[in-house]
N, C-alpha and C positions, 0 to 999 in steps of 0.2 A: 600537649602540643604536637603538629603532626606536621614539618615543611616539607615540601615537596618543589623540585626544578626540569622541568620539561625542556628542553631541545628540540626545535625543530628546523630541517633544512630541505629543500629542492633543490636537485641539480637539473641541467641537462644528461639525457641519455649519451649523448655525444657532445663533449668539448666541455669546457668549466663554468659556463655560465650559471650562475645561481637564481631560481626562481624566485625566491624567499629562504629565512635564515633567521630565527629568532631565539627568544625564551620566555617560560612565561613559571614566574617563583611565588610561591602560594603557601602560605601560612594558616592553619586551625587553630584555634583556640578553643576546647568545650572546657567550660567550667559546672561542676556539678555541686548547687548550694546544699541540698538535700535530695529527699524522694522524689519530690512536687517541684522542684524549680531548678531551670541552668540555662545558663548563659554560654552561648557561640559566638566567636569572630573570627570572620574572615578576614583575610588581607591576602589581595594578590596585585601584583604589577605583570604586567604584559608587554614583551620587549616590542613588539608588532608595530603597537598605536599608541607606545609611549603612557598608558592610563594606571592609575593606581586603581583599584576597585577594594572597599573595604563595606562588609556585611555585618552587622550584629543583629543577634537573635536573639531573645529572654523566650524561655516555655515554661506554661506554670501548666502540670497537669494533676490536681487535686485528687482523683479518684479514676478510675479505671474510662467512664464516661464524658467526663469534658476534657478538653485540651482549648489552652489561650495561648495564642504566638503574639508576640510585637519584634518587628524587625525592620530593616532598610535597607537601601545602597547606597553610595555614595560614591560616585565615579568622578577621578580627579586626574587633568592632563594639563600637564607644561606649557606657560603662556608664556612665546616668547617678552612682550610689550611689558610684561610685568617684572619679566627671569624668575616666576615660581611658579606652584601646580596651583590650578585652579580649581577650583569645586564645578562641574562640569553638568553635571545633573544627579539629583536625587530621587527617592523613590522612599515612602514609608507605609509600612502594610501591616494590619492585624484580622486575625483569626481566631473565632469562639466559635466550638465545636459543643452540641448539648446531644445528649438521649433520650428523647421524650420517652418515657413510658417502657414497657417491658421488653 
């Protein structure tokens, strides 16, 4: 597990006014089953634009030459009309990697 918390802020060069002012808190997870297989999660919230954003990754790599990904996104933001986080858009993606020949 690896969390990490960012701060960031703008000021003016002159006088208090604040450009922007946020934070953005972010969580890893690698999980290692074996040689050949492990599992990543992400989870981050970003104080900005109010979004949860949460990642998982599975890799299975069997031998030196293939590698297989399955992962996604899954970007979730506060609906007032509801008062909870909404599933806001997703995204799922995979990846097989082969070596033909020598």
């Amino acid at each position: 597990m690896s969390p990490s918390l960012r701060y960031f802020e703008m000021n003016r060069l002159v006088g208090n006014e604040k450009f922007y002012k946020g934070y953005i808190a972010r969580l890893n997870v690698n999980y290692q089953f074996n040689q050949n297989l492990s599992f990543r999660l992400v989870g981050e919230f970003n104080e900005f634009d109010g979004k949860y954003l949460i990642q998982p990754l599975l890799k299975w790599n069997p031998n030196p030459f293939t590698i297989f990904y399955v992962g996604g996104n899954n970007n979730y933001q506060f609906n007032d009309q509801f008062d909870s986080y909404r599933l806001e858009d997703a995204q799922l993606y995979m990846k097989f990697q082969y070596q033909i020949g020598n």
